[in-house]
ChimeraX commands (.cxc) that place a marker at each C-alpha (Angstrom):
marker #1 position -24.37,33.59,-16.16 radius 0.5
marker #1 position -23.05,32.21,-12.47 radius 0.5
marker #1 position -23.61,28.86,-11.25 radius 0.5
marker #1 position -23.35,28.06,-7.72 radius 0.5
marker #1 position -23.30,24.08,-6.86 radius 0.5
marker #1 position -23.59,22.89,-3.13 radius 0.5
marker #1 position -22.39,19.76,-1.87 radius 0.5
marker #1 position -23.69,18.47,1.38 radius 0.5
marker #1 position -21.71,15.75,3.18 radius 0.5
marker #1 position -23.20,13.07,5.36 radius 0.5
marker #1 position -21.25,11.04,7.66 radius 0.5
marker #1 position -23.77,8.90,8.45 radius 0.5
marker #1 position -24.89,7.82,4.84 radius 0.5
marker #1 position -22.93,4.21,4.21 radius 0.5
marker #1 position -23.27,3.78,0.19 radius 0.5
marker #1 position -20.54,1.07,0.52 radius 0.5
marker #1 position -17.16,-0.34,1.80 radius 0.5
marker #1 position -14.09,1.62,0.97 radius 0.5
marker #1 position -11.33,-1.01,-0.21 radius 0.5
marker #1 position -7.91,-0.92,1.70 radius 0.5
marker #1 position -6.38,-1.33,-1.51 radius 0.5
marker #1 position -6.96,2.76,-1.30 radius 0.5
marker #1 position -4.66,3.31,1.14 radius 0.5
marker #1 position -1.06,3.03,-0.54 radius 0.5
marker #1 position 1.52,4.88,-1.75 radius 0.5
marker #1 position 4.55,4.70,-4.35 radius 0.5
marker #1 position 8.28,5.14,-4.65 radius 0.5
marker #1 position 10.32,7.17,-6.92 radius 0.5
marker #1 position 14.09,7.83,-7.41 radius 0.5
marker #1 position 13.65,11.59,-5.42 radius 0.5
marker #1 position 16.83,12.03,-3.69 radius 0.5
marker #1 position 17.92,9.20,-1.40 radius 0.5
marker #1 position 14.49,7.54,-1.13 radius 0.5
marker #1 position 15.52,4.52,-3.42 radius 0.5
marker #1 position 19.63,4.37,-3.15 radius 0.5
marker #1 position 21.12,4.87,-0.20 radius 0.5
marker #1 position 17.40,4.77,1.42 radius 0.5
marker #1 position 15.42,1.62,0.63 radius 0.5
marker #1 position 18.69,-0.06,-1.38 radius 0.5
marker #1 position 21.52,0.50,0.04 radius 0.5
marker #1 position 23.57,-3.15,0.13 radius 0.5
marker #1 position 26.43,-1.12,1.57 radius 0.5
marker #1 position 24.51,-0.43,4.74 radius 0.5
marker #1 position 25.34,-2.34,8.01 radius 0.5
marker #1 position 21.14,-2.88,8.06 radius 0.5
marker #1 position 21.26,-4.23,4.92 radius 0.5
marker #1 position 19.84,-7.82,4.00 radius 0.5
marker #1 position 21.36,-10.57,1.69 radius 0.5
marker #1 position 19.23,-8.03,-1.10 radius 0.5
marker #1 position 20.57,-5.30,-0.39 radius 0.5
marker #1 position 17.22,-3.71,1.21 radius 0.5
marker #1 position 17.65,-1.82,4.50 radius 0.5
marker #1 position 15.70,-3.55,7.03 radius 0.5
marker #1 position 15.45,-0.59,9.84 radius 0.5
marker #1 position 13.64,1.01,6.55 radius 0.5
marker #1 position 11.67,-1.69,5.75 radius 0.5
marker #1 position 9.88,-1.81,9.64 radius 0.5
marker #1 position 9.30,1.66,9.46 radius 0.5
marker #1 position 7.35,1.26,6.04 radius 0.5
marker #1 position 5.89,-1.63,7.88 radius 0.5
marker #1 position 4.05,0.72,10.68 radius 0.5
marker #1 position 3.13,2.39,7.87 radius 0.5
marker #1 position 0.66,-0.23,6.89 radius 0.5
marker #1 position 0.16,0.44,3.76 radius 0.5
marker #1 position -2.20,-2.30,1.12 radius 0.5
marker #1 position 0.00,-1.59,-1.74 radius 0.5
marker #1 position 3.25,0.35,-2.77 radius 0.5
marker #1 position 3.43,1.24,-6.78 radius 0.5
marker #1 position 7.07,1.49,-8.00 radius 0.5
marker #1 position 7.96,3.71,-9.59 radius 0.5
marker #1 position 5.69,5.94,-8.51 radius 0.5
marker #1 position 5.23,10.01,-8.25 radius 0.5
marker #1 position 6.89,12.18,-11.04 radius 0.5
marker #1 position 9.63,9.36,-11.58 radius 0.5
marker #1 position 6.75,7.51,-13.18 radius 0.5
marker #1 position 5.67,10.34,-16.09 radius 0.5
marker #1 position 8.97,10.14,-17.94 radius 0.5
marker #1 position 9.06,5.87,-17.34 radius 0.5
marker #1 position 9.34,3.98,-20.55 radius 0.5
marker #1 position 9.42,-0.03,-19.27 radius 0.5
marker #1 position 9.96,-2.17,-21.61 radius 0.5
marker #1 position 9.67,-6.27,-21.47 radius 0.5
marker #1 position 11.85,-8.59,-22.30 radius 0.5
marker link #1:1,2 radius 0.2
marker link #1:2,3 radius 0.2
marker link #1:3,4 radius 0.2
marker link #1:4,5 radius 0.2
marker link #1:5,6 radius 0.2
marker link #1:6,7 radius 0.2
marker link #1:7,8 radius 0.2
marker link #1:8,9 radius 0.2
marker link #1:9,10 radius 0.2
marker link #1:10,11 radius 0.2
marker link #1:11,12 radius 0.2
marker link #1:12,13 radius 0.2
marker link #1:13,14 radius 0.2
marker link #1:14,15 radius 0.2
marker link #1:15,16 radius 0.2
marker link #1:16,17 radius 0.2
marker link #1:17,18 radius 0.2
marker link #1:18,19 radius 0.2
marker link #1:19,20 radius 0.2
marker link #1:20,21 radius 0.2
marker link #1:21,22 radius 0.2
marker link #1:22,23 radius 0.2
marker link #1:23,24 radius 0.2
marker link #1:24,25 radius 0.2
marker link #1:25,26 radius 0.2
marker link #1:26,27 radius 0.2
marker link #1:27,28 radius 0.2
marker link #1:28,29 radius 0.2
marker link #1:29,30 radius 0.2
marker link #1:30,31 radius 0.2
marker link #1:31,32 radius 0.2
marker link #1:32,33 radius 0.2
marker link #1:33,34 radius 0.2
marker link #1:34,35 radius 0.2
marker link #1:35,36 radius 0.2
marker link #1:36,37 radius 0.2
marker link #1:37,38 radius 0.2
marker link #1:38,39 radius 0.2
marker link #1:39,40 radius 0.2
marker link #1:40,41 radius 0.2
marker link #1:41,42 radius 0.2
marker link #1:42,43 radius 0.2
marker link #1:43,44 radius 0.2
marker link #1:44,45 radius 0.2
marker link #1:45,46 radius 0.2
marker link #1:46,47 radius 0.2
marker link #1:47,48 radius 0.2
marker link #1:48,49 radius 0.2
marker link #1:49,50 radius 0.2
marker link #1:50,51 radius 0.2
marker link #1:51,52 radius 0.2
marker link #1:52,53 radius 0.2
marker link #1:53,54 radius 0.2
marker link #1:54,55 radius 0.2
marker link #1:55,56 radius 0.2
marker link #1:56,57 radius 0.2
marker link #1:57,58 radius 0.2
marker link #1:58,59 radius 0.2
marker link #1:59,60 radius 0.2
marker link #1:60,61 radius 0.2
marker link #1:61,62 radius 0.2
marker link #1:62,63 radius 0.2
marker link #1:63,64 radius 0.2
marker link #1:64,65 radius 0.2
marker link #1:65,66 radius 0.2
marker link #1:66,67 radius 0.2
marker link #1:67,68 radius 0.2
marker link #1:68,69 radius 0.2
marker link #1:69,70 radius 0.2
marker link #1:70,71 radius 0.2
marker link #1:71,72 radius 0.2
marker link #1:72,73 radius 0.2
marker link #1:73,74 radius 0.2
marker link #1:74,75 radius 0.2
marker link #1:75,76 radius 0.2
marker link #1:76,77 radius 0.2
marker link #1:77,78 radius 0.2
marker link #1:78,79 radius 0.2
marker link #1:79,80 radius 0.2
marker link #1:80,81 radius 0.2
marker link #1:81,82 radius 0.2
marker link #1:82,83 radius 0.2
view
């Protein structure tokens, strides 16, 4: 036996707010996006921590609510530990 569902969408229905905290996104140790990208003390943009800053205002424009590290497929094989 088939089943056929329909969903109707309605851009004018308001059921509620949608949080900003939706709106984020995560980093993960995928090629240069951690070392050499957002750490990189050996940078001449580098701060006193080591983070590039010409990264950091890009991620800025970015405006993103929240940033979950580590993040993406870096995150299924994490194991953290505390102390």
């Amino acid at each position: 036996m088939v089943k056929h569902s329909t969903l109707t969408a309605n851009s004018q229905l308001t059921i509620g707010p949608v949080s900003p905290l939706l709106f984020g996104g995560f980093l993960e140790h995928m090629g240069r996006s951690i070392y050499e990208g957002l750490y990189d003390p050996d940078s001449p943009h580098a701060d006193e921590r080591g983070l590039r800053t010409d990264v950091l205002a890009a991620w800025s424009d970015l405006q993103m609510t929240n940033v979950r590290y580590p993040g993406g497929n870096f995150v299924s094989g994490y194991h953290g530990k505390t102390a």
